[in-house]
N, C-alpha and C positions, 0 to 999 in steps of 0.2 A: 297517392296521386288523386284518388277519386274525393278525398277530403280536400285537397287543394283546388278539385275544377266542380266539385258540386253545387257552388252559387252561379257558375257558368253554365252550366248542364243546366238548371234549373231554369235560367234567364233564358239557353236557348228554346227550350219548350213554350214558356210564355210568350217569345218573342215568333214561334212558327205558329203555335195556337194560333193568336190575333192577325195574323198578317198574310195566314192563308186563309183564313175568313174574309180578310179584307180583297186579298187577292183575284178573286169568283167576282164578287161587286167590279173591280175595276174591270176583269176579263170581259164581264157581259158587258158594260160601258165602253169598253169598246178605248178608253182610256190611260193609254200605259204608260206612260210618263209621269203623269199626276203626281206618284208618291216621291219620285225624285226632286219634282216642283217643291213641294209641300215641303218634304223633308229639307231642300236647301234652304227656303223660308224661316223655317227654323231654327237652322244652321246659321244663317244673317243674324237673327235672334240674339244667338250665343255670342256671336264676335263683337255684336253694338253693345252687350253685357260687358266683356271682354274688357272693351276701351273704358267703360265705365267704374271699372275695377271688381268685376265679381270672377270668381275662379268657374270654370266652365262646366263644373259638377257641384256649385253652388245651388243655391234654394233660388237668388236673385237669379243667376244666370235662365234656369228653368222657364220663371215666370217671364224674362223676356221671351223666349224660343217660343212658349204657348201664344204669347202675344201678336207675334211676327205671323205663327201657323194661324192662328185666329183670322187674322189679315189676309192671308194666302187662300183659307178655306172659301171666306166670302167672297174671294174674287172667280173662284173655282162656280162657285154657286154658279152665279152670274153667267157660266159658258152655255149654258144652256137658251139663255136669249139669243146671245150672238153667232151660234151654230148654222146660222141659216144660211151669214155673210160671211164668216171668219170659220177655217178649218182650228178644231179641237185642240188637236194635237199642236199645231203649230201655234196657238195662242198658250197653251201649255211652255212651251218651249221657250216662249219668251220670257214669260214668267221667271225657269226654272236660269237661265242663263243673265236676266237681270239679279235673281239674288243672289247667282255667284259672283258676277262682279261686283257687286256691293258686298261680299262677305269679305272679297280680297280687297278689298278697298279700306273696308272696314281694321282691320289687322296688320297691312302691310306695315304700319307703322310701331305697330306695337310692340313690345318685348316676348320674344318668343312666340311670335305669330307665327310663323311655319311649322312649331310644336302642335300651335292649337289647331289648323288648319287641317293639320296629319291627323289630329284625335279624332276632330268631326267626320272625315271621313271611314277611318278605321275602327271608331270607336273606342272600346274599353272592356272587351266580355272578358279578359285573362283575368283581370284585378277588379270584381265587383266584388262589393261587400253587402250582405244582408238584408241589412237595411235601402238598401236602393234597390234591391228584390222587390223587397217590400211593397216598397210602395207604387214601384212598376205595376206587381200583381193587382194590388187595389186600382189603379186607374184603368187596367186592361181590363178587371174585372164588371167595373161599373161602366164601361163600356160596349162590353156583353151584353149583362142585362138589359141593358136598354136596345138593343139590336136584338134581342131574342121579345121581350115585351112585345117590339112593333115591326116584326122579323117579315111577316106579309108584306106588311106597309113598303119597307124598304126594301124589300127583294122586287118588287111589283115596279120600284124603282128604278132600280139598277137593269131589271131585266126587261119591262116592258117598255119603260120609260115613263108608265104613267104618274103623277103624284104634281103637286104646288111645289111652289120654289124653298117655304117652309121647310119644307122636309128635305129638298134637297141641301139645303142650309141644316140641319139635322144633321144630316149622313155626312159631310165636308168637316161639320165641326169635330163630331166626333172622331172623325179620320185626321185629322189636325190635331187632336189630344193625344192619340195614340201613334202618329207620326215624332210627336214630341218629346214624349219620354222613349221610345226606340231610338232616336235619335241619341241621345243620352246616353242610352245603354250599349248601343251596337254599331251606331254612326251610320253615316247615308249609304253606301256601298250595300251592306248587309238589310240593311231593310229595306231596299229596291228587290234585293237577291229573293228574301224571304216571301216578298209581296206578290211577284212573278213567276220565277222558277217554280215553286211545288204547285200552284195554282196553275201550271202551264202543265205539268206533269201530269196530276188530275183529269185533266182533258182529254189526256191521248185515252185514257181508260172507262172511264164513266161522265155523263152527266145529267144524276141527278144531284143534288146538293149536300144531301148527306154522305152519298160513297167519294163523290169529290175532298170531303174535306178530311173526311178519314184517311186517301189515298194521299192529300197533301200535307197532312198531320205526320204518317210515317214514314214518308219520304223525306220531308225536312227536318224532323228529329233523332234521323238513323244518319244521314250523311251529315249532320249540326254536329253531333256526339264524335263521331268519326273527325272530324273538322277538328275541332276542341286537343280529343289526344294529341291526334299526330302536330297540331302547334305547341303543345307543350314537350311532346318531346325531342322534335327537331327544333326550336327553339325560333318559329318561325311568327307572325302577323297575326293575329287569330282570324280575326275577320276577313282578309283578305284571304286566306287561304282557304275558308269556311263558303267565302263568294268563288272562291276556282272551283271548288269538287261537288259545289250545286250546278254550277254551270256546266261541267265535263260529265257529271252523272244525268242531268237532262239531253244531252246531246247522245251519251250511251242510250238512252233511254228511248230515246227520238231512233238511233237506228235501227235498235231492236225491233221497235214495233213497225218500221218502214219496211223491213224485211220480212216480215210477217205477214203483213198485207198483198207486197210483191209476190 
């Protein structure tokens, strides 16, 4: 079993790494919908690929979903002007419910669109292969370095609010690169899950930025792993049931500490 779910296992570590880093940035912003924004963005992406004739784990498909999030990021940039007249979240929102109906719009016509519609959101963590490890790791990777480089800069960011539009244009693209390939890998559901939950988890415990990320690092790849078996052996959704036992474990989690307090 463990040679059959070790590219899974693998993907889900790289995909709780990145995304409970990302998580803290969106927490302190204040921002929680974003990644679902972003991530449907992308999603549009794959389905305009889709009609175009590329298969949705294709190279073409990719490079559209990057193109769409690219688009999606800049517009995210941008909230920050309009914050003063237009609420965040609801300008978010529109975003994120304009690109799903353009993704269903996108598809409805196509052959076995409600296959590909079910992928985007569930994903694909049972059946990776290697190679699209691969190359996940290297884009999560050079997305790192560059957030650890200028890790001040964009923490001073997210947390203070200080910084140019620049760099918030930075921090949007970046989060657009790596919304992109998650998307790919794990589909929207799971990397909303991964983006929030252990990042919310963190919170109840610590906050300074190292013990958070450690807290949300072993949080999401103890209940990821758990997730993973038990859909292979009851022969269930990976991702969907990977997004139930993050969510029912932050709730156990939530009461625990509520009763503790009381």
């Amino acid at each position: 079993m463990i040679e059959i779910l070790s590219a899974s296992m693998i993907a889900c570590v790289l995909l709780v790494g990145i995304h409970a880093y990302f998580g803290i940035h969106v927490l302190s912003r204040g921002i929680i919908f974003i990644d679902l924004a972003l991530a449907q963005t992308a999603a549009l992406g794959v389905a305009v690929s889709y009609m175009w004739g590329y298969e949705p784990q294709s190279t073409g498909s990719y490079l559209f979903a990057l193109t769409f999030s690219i688009l999606g990021s800049t517009v995210m940039t941008f909230t920050r002007v309009v914050r003063r007249r237009v609420n965040v979240e609801a300008l978010i929102g529109i975003v994120y419910i304009l690109a799903t109906a353009l993704t269903i719009l996108a598809i409805d016509r196509a052959p076995h669109g409600s296959e590909t519609m079910k992928a985007l959101f569930n994903g694909n963590l049972l059946w990776l292969t290697w190679p699209e490890i691969a190359k996940t790791a290297v884009i999560y990777a050079l997305v790192g370095v560059f957030h650890f480089i200028f890790r001040e800069r964009l923490l001073n960011l997210s947390i203070e609010g200080k910084g140019g539009l620049l760099w918030e244009f930075l921090f949007f693209l970046s989060f657009g690169v790596v919304i992109t390939s998650s998307v790919h890998v794990g589909g929207i559901l799971i990397v909303f899950s991964y983006l929030i939950i252990p990042a919310l988890v963190s919170a109840l415990f610590a906050k300074g930025i190292g013990q958070r990320l450690l807290i949300s690092w072993v949080f999401g790849i103890i209940v990821s792993l758990a997730g993973l078996i038990l859909s292979y052996r009851l022969d269930l959704p990976t991702g969907a049931l990977i997004v139930a036992l993050l969510s029912i474990s932050f709730f156990a989690v939530l009461a625990v500490t509520y009763r503790r307090e009381s």
